[in-house]
C-alpha positions in Angstrom: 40.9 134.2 73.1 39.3 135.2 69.8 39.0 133.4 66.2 38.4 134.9 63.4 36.1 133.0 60.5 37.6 132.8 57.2 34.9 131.9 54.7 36.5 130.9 51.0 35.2 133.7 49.0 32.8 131.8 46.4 31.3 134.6 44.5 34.7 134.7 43.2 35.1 131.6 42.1 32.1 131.6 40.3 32.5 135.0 39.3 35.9 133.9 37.3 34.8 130.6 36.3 32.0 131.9 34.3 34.2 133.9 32.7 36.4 131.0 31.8 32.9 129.6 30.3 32.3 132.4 28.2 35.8 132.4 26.7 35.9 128.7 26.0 32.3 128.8 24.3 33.4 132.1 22.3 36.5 129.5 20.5 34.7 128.6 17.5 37.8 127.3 15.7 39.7 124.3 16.8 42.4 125.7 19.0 46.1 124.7 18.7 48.4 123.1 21.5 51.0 125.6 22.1 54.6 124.0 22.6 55.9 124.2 26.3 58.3 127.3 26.2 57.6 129.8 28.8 57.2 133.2 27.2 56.7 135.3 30.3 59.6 137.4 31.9 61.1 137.3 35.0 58.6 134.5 36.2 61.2 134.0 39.1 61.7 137.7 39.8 65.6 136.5 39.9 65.9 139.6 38.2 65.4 141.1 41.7 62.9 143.8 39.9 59.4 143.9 39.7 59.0 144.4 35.7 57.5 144.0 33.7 55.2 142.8 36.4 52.8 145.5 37.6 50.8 145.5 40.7 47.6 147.0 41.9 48.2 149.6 44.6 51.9 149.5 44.8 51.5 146.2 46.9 54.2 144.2 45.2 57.1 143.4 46.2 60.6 141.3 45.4 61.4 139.3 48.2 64.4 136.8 49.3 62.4 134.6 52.1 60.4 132.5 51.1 61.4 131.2 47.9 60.4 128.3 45.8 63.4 128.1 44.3 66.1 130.5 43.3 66.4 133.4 45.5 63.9 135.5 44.8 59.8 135.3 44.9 57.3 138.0 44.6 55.2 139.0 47.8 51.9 140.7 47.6 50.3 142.5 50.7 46.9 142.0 50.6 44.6 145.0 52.6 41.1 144.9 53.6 40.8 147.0 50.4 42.8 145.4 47.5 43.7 142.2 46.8 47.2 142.9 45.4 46.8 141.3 41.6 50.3 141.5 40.2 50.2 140.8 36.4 52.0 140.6 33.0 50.4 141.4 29.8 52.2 139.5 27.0 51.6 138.6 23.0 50.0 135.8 22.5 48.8 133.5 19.3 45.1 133.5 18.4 43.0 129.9 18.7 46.1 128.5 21.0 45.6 126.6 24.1 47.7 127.5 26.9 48.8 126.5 30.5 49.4 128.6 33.2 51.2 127.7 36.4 53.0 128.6 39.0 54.0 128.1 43.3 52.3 130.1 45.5 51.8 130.1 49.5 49.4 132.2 52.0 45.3 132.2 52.1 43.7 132.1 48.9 46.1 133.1 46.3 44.7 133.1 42.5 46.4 132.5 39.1 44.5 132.6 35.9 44.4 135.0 33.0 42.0 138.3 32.9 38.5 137.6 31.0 39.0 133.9 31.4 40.7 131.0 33.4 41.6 130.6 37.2 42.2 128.2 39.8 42.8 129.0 43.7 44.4 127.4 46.9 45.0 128.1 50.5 48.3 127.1 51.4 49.8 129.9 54.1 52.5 127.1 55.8 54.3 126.0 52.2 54.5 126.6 48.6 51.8 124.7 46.2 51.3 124.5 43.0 48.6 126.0 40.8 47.9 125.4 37.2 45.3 126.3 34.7 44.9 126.0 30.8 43.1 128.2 28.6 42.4 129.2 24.8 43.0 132.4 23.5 40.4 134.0 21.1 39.9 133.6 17.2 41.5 137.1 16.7 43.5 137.7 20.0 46.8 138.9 20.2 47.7 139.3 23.7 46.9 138.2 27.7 46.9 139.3 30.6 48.3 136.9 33.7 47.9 137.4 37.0 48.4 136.4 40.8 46.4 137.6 43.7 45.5 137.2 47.2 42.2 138.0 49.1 41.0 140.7 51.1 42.8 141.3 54.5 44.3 137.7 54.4 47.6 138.3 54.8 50.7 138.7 51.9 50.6 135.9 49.6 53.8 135.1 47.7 54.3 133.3 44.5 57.0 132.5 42.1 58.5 130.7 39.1 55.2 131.6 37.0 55.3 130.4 34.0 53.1 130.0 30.5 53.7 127.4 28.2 53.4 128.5 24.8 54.8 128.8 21.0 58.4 130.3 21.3 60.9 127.4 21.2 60.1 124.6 24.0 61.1 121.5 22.0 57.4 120.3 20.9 56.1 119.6 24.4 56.0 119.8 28.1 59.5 118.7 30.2 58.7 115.9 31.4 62.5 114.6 32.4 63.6 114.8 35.9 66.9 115.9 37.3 69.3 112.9 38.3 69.8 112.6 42.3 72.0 114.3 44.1 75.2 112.0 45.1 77.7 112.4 47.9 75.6 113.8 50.7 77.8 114.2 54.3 76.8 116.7 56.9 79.8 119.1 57.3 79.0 120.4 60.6 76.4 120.7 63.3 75.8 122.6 66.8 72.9 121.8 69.2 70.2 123.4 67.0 71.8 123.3 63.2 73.3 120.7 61.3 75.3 121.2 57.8 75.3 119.3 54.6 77.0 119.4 51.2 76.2 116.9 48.0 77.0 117.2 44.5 75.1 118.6 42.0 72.4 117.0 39.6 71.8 117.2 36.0 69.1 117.8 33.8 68.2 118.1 30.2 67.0 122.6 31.1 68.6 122.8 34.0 68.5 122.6 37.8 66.3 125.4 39.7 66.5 124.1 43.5 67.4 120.8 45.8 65.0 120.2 48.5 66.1 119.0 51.6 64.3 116.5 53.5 64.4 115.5 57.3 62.6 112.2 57.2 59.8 112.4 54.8 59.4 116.2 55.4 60.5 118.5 53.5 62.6 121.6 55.9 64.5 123.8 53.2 64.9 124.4 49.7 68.1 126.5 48.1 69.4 126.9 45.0 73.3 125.5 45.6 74.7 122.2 46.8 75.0 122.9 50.7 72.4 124.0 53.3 72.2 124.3 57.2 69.2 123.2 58.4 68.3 125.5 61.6 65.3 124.9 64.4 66.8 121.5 65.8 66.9 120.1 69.3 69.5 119.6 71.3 71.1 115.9 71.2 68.3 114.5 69.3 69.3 112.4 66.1 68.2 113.9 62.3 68.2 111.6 59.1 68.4 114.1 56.0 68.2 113.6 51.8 68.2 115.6 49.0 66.5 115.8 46.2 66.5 118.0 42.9 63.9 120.1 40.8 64.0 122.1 37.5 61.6 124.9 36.7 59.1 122.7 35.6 58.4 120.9 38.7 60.0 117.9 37.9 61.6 116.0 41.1 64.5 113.7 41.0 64.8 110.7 43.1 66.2 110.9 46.5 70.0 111.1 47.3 71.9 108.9 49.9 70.4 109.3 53.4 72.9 110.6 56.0 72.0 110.0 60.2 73.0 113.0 62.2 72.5 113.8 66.3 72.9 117.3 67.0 75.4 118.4 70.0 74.1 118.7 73.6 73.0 122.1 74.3 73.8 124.0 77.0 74.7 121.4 80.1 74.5 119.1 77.8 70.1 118.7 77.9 67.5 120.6 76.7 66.1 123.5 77.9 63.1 122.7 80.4 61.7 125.4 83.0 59.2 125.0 85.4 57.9 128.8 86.2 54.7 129.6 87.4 53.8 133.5 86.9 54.5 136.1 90.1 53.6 140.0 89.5 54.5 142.9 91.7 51.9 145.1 90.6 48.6 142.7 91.3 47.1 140.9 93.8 48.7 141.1 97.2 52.5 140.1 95.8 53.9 136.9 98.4 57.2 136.6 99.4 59.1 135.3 97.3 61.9 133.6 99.7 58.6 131.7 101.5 57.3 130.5 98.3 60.5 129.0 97.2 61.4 128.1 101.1 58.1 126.1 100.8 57.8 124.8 97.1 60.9 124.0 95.9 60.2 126.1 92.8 63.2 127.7 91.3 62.3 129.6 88.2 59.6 132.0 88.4 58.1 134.0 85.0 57.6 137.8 86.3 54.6 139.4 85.1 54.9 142.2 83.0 57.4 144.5 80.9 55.7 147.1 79.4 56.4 149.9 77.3 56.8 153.2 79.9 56.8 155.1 76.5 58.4 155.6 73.8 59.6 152.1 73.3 61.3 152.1 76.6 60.9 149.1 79.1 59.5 149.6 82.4 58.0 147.0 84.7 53.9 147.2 84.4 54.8 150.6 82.4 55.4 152.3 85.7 57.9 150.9 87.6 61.8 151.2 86.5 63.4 148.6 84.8 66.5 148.4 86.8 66.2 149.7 91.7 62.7 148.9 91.6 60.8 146.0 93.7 60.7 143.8 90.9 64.5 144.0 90.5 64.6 143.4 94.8 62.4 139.9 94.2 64.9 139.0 91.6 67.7 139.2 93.4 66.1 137.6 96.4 65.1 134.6 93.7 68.7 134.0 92.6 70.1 134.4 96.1 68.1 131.4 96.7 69.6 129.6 93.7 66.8 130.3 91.3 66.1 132.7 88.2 63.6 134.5 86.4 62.3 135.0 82.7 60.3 138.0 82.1 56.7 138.3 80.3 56.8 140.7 78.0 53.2 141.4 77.3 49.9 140.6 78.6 46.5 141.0 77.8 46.1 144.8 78.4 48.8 148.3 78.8 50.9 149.3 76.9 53.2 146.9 74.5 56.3 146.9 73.4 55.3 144.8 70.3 52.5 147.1 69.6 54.3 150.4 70.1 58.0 150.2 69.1 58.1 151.0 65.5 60.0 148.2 63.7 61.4 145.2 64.7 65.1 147.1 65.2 63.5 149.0 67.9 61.8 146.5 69.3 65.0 144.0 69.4 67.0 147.2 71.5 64.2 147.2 74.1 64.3 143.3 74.7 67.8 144.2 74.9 68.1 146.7 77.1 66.4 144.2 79.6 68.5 141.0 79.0 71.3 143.7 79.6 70.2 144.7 82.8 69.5 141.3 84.4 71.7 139.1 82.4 68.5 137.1 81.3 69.2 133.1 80.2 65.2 133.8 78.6 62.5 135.9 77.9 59.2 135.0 77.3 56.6 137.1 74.9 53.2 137.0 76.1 51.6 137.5 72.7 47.5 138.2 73.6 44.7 140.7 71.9 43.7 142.5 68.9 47.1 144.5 69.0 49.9 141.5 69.0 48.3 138.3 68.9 45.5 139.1 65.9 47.7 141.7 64.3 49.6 139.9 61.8 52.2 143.0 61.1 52.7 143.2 64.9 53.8 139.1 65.3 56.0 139.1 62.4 57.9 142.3 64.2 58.2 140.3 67.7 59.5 137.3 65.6 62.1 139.3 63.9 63.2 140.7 67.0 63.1 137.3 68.7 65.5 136.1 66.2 68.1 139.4 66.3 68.5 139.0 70.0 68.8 135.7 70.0 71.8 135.9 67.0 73.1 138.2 69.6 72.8 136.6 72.9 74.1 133.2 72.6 72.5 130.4 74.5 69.6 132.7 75.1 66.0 130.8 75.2 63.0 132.3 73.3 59.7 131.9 74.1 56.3 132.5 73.3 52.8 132.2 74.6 49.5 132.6 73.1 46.3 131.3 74.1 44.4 128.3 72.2 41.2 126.4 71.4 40.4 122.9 72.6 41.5 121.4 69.5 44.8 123.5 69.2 46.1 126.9 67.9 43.5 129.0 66.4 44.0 130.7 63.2 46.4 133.4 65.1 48.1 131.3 66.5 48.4 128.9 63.4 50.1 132.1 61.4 52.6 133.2 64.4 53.5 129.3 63.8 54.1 129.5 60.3 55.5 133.2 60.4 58.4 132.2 62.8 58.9 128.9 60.5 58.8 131.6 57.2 61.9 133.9 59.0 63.5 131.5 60.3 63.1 132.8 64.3 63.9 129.7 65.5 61.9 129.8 69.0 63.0 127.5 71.6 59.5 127.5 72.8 55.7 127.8 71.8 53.7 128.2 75.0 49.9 127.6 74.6 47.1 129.3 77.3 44.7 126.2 78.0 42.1 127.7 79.5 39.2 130.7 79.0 38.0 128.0 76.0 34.2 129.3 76.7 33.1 126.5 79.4 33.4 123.1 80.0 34.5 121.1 82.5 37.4 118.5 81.7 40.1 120.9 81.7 42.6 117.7 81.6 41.3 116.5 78.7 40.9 120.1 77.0 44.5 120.9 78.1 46.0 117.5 76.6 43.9 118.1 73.5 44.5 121.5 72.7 48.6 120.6 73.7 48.4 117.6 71.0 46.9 120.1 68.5 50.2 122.1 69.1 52.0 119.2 68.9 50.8 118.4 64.9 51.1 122.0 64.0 55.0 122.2 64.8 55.2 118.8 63.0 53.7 120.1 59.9 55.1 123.1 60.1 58.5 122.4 61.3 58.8 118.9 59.9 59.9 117.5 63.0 59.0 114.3 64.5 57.1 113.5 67.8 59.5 113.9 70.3 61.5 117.2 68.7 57.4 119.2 68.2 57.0 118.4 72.1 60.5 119.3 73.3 59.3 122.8 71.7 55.8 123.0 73.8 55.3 124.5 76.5 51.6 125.0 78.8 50.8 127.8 81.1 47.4 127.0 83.2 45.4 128.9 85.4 45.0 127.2 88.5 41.6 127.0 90.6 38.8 129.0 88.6 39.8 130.4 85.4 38.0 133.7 83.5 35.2 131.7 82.7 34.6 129.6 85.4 36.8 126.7 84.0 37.8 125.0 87.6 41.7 123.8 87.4 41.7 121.6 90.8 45.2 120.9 92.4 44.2 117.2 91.5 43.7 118.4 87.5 47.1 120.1 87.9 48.8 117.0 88.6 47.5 115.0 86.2 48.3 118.2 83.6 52.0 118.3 85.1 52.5 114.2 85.0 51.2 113.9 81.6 53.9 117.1 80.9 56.5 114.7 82.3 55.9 111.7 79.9 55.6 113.6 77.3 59.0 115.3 78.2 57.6 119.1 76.7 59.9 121.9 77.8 57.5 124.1 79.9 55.3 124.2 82.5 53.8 127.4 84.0 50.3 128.6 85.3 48.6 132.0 86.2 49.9 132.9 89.0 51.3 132.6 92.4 49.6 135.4 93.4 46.1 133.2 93.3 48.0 130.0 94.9 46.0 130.6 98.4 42.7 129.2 99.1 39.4 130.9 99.1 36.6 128.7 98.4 33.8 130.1 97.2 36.0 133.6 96.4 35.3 133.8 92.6 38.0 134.9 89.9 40.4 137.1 92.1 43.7 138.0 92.3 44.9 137.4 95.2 43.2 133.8 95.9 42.3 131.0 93.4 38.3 130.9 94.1 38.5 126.7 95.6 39.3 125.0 98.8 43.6 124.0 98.1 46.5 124.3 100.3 48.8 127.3 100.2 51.2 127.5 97.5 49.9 123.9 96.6 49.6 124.5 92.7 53.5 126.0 92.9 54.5 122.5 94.5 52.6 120.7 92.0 54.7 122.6 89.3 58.4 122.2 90.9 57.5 118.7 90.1 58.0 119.4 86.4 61.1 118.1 85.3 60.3 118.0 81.3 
């Protein structure tokens, strides 16, 4: 699996706070404090328009998800090329010091004023907030504002922008907070969702947004006096509170807690599977009756739909979705009281993800599949330069997660991306945060443990990289221990991996039991195919390259209960 480095770009920095030097060193008189009354326009872009902003390349853009309050935000699209400044030129006071602020989220996102002032942060999982002062010249009249991202770092978004000068603010900065929300009761709840109402705060300017907390985390923010809180697990109990803001940042105290445990999901536990990969098209395909016969295994994940072209799903690209020997192993599976979930995916062919042309498209090929085989879950297989590292590509299998998923009730989503020792790697990180940002509420996140590059304590690799997972869904999500590993899943490769990494049936175990008391909700490996022994055999495909049992490493995983 690949990482990409992502140096902070300095010479910017520097670049913009030498500038700031020179403009503070040109005041010669003793500036003014300006009084706190924001004189831009539309610094929430509530308006739902762009002006008067204006944005370099046409990259700008009004958006509804993710907001910092209110319901609109601005999103800029960063390319390779352009940086996507957005700015707003307005009058200004001569010899008058002024602040600048403003909430912005993705890497390195700018504020600050053209020919002086800026300040930076990277914060791609939640909004943060930036601020900056500066002091107009002895004879200037106006000033430019801007925000930015940096080159090919992905859209940044910002909002509720504002600068604090002369026009009416009182004679100073807001400094009051909003009183605490009263009355919070949840007014409904399902397996994954809960509902609350409160009633509403006051505040000398006004009320822009409650934030809703689960715990100490902080899970939503909206603009009215009732939420639903989506992305929860299955019979698992929530505390929630709300609090307040107004537009300048100030936070109320904390309303009433209220203690709710969501609704069993479907047979009343959550999901767990145990399915270790099988693929017709590679290495010497077993039967699938003897496996099972022999295993006890009941769920298998079937290796791969592809796109046979024109966003149209075929089995390895070739072979037809629906009369096919893939579609004869199914039915021989669930004859036998089992079931499937199919990998959409891979590391190499043809993808759906890469190759349908929006996320619509996309969400009527998953479909056509769940139609044909009446699938309970499907399982993306998110790898390489054209899904996993292409951030355009992951937000389009996201979206279309989340439109089956509204469609199919009850059906599981899952996805799977390889890993570093320590965790997700930067990819992986932003697929995280992407399906927090749309809300595709994933059942699953399954990590690849293995091809790390060497080394030789693939237990100890495994579990580390699994509790790196772990603290990215709780930072992201806000969820607590239990819920981030009730959303994890592992897929292994048993016996010698890519690189030589050597997965023993003993390693396995230990992989599977510490699965088990950690109660995550998936346990798979690459692939029944290899479960034969052939010591000495190297990475093939039909073998697993060390001394084992038959169909050992399949055993080992129909002892996954979750």
């Amino acid at each position: 699996m690949r990482t990409t480095p992502h140096r902070r770009p300095w010479r910017r920095v520097l670049a913009l706070l030498g500038s700031a030097a020179l403009a503070l060193a040109g005041a010669i008189a003793l500036p003014g404090t300006a009084e706190a009354a924001n004189i831009l326009t539309n610094p929430g872009l509530e308006s739902g328009s762009l002006s008067p902003w204006s944005c370099t390349g046409s990259l700008g853009q009004v958006v509804s998800s993710p907001v910092h309050s209110g319901s609109k935000a601005l999103a800029g699209a960063v390319s390779s090329s352009d940086i996507a400044q957005c700015g707003q030129t307005v009058p200004v006071q001569p010899n008058t010091t002024y602040t600048l602020s403003g909430w912005v989220r993705g890497s390195y996102v700018y504020l600050g004023v053209d020919g002086g002032a800026s300040t930076w942060t990277s914060s791609p999982s939640a909004y943060s907030r930036l601020s900056v002062a500066f002091t107009t010249g002895a004879a200037q009249t106006s000033a430019t504002v801007y925000v930015h991202g940096w080159y090919a770092q992905g859209t940044y978004y910002a909002d509720d922008i504002g600068l604090d000068g002369p026009g009416g603010g009182g004679g100073g900065p807001d400094t009051q907070a909003p009183s605490a929300p009263t009355g919070l009761t949840s007014t409904g709840k399902t397996s994954s969702s809960v509902s609350l109402a409160w009633g509403a705060s006051s505040d000398n300017t006004g009320v822009t947004a409650y934030d809703v907390y689960s715990g100490s985390s902080r899970v939503l923010s909206v603009s009215g006096t009732s939420a639903t809180v989506g992305g929860l697990s299955p019979s698992t109990g929530y505390t929630f509170s709300v609090r307040a803001r107004d537009a300048a940042g100030n936070v109320s105290g904390a309303s009433n807690s209220v203690s709710v445990t969501t609704n069993a999901g479907s047979g009343g536990t959550a999901f767990k599977q145990a399915a270790p990969y099988l693929y017709e098209g590679w290495g010497d395909p077993p039967n699938v009756s003897t496996v099972m016969s022999a295993t006890g295994v009941k769920w298998f994940t079937m290796a791969f739909m592809l796109d046979g072209g024109g966003c149209n799903p075929m089995w390895d690209s070739t072979r037809p979705l629906t009369g096919g020997v893939d579609q004869s192993v199914i039915n021989q599976v669930r004859s036998a009281g089992g079931d499937i979930v199919p990998s959409f995916g891979g590391w190499q062919g043809s993808k759906l993800g890469a190759n349908c042309s929006s996320a619509s498209a996309l969400a009527g090929a998953l479909q056509k599949v769940i139609d044909a085989y009446g699938l309970k879950a499907i399982d993306m297989d998110i790898e390489n330069t054209d899904e996993f590292e292409n951030e355009a590509v992951q937000a389009r299998i996201l979206t279309a997660l989340k439109t089956v998923k509204a469609n199919n009730p009850g059906l599981r989503t899952i996805v799977t991306f390889g890993t570093s020792t320590t965790g997700p790697s930067y990819y992986g990180n932003r697929l995280i945060e992407q399906a927090k940002s749309i809300g595709a509420d994933i059942d699953v996140f399954t990590i690849m443990p293995f091809d790390f590059g060497g080394g030789s304590d693939m237990y100890g690799n495994t579990v580390n990289a699994t509790e790196g997972l772990k603290a990215k869904l709780k930072s992201t999500f806000g969820w607590d221990d239990a819920t981030a590993y009730a959303h994890i899943g592992i897929s292994g490769m048993n016996g010698l991996s890519d690189q030589q990494e050597n997965t023993t049936p003993a390693i396995w175990t230990q992989i599977r039991d510490w699965a088990n008391s950690h109660h995550i909700a998936r346990l798979a490996y690459w692939a029944v195919n290899r479960d034969r022994s052939c010591p000495g055999g190297g990475v093939v495909s039909n073998c697993s390259g060390i001394s084992q049992s038959t169909w050992q490493f399949t055993s080992i995983t129909a002892g996954f209960t979750g």
